[in-house]
C-alpha positions as CSV (number, residue, x, y, z in Angstrom):
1,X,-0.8,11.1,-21.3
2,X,0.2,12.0,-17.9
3,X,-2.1,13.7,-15.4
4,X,-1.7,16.2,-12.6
5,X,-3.6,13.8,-10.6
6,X,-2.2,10.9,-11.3
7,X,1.7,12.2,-10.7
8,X,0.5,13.5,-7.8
9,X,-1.1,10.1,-6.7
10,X,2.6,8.4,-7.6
11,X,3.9,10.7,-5.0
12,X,1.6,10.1,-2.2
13,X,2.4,6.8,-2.6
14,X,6.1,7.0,-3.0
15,X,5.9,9.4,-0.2
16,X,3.7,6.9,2.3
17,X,5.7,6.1,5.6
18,X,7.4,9.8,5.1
19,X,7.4,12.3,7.9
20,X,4.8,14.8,7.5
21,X,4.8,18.7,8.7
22,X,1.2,20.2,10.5
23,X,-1.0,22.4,8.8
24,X,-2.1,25.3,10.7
25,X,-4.8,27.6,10.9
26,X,-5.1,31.0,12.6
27,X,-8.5,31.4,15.0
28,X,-9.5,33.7,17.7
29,X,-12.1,33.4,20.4
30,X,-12.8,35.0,23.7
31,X,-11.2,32.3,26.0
32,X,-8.3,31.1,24.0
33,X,-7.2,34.2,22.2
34,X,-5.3,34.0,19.1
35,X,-3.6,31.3,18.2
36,X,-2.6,29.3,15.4
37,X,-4.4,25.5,15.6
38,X,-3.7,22.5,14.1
39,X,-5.8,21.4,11.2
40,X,-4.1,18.6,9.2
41,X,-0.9,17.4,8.0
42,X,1.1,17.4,4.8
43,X,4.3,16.2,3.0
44,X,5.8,19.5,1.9
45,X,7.5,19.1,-1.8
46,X,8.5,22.3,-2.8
47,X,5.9,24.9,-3.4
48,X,3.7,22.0,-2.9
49,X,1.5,20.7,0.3
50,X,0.6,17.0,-0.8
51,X,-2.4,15.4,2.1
52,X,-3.9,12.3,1.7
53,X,-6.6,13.7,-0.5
54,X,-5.9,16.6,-2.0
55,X,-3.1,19.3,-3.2
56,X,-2.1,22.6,-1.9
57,X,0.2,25.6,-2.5
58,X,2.8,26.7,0.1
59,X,2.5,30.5,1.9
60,X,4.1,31.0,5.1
61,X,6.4,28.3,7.0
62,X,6.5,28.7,10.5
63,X,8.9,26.7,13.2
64,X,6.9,26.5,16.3
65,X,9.0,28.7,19.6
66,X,8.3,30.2,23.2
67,X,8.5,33.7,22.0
68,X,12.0,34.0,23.7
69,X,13.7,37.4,24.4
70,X,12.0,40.6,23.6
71,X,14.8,43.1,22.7
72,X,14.4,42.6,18.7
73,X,16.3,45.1,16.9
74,X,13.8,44.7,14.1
75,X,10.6,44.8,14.2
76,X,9.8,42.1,11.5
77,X,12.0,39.5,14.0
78,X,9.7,40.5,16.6
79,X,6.4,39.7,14.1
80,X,7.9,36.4,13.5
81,X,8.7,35.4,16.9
82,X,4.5,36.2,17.6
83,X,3.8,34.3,14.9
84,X,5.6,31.2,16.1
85,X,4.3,31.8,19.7
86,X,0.9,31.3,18.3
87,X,1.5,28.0,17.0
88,X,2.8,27.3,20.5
89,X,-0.6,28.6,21.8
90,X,-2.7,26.5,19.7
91,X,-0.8,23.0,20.4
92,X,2.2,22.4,17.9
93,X,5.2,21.1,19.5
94,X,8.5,23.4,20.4
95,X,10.3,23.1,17.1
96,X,7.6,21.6,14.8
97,X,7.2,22.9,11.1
98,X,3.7,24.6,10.3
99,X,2.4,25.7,7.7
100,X,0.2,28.9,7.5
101,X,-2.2,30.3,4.7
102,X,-2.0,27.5,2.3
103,X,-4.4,27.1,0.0
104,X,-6.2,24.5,-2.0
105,X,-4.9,23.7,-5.5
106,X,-7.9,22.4,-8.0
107,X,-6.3,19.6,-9.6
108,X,-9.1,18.9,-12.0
109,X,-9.0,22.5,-13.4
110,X,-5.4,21.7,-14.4
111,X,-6.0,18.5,-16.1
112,X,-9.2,20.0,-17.8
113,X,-6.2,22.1,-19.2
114,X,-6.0,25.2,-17.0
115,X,-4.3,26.3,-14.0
116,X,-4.4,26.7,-10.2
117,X,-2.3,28.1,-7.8
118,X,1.6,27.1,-9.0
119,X,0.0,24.2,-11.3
120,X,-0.9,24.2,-15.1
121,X,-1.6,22.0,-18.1
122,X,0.9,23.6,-20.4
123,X,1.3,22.6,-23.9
124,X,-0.3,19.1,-22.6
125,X,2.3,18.9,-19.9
126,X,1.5,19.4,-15.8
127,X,3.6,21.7,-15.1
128,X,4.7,23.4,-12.1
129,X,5.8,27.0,-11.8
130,X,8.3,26.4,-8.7
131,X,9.3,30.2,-7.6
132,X,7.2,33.6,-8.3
133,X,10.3,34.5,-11.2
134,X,11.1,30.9,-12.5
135,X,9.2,29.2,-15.2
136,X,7.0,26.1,-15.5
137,X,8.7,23.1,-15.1
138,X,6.9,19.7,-16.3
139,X,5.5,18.6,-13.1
140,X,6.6,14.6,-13.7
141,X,10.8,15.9,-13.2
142,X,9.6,18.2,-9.8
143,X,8.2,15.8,-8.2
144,X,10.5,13.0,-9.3
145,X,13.5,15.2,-7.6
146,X,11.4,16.3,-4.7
147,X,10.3,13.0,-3.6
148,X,14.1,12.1,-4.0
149,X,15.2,14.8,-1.4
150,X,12.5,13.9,0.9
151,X,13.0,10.7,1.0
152,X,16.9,10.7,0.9
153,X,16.6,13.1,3.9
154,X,14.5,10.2,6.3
C-alpha cells in the first residue's frame, strides 16, 4: 500500500538536482522595517511545497521587484507591487519566486487515514485535492505529472 510519505519521498528524490524557489516569511522590527525574509527553500509541485524534510501547502506566490512606478490605476496592483518590494527588502533576488504563508502539511495524519491541508487518505488512496473546486486526485498520478513538468522544464 502506498503512502503519502513514501510518494512524497519518491519525489524528493526524483526531484534532487532540481531548481528550488525561496520560502519567505514576513517580520517587522524597529531597524529593518517590514520585510519579507528568507527562511528556506522548496520544489513547488502544484499546490504543493516539497523541502528536504517535510511537506507544505501553497498560499501566496510572490516574484521578487523594486516597487517600480507608482501611478497604479488599481489599488490591488499597487498591494502587489509592496508586497514584492518587501521580498526585495528582506534579501531575495530581483526576479526570484517566493513563497508567502505556506503552511505545514502533517503527513502522518494523512497516512494514519485523515487529512491536512490539500492532502488525504481517501478510500486508502493519498490523495490530493489540487484546486479549492476540483476533487481529490490519487496523489501517486499528481506527483507522477508534476515531477514530469518540473523536470521537463530544467
Amino acid at each position: 500500500m502506498d503512502t503519502a510519505s513514501r510518494l512524497l519521498d519518491d519525489a524528493r528524490s526524483a526531484l534532487a538536482g532540481a531548481a528550488k524557489e525561496g520560502l519567505g516569511e514576513e517580520r517587522q522590527s524597529r531597524w529593518r522595517g517590514h520585510r519579507i525574509v528568507r527562511v528556506g527553500e522548496a520544489w513547488h509541485i502544484g499546490v504543493l511545497l516539497l523541502t528536504d524534510a517535510d511537506a507544505l501547502a501553497t498560499a501566496e506566490v510572490l516574484r521578487a521587484a523594486e516597487p517600480g512606478r507608482r501611478g497604479y490605476t488599481a489599488e490591488s496592483a499597487r498591494s502587489r507591487a509592496e508586497r514584492r518590494a518587501l521580498a526585495v527588502r528582506g534579501g531575495f533576488r530581483e526576479g526570484e519566486v517566493v513563497h508567502v504563508g505556506w503552511s505545514a502539511i502533517d503527513v502522518d495524519a494523512v497516512d494514519a487515514g485523515g487529512a491536512s491541508g490539500p492532502l488525504a487518505m481517501v478510500e486508502g488512496v493519498p490523495s490530493v485535492r489540487w484546486s479549492a473546486a476540483g476533487g481529490f486526485m490519487p496523489l501517486a498520478k499528481y506527483l507522477d505529472e508534476r515531477v514530469q513538468l518540473l523536470l521537463g522544464s530544467r
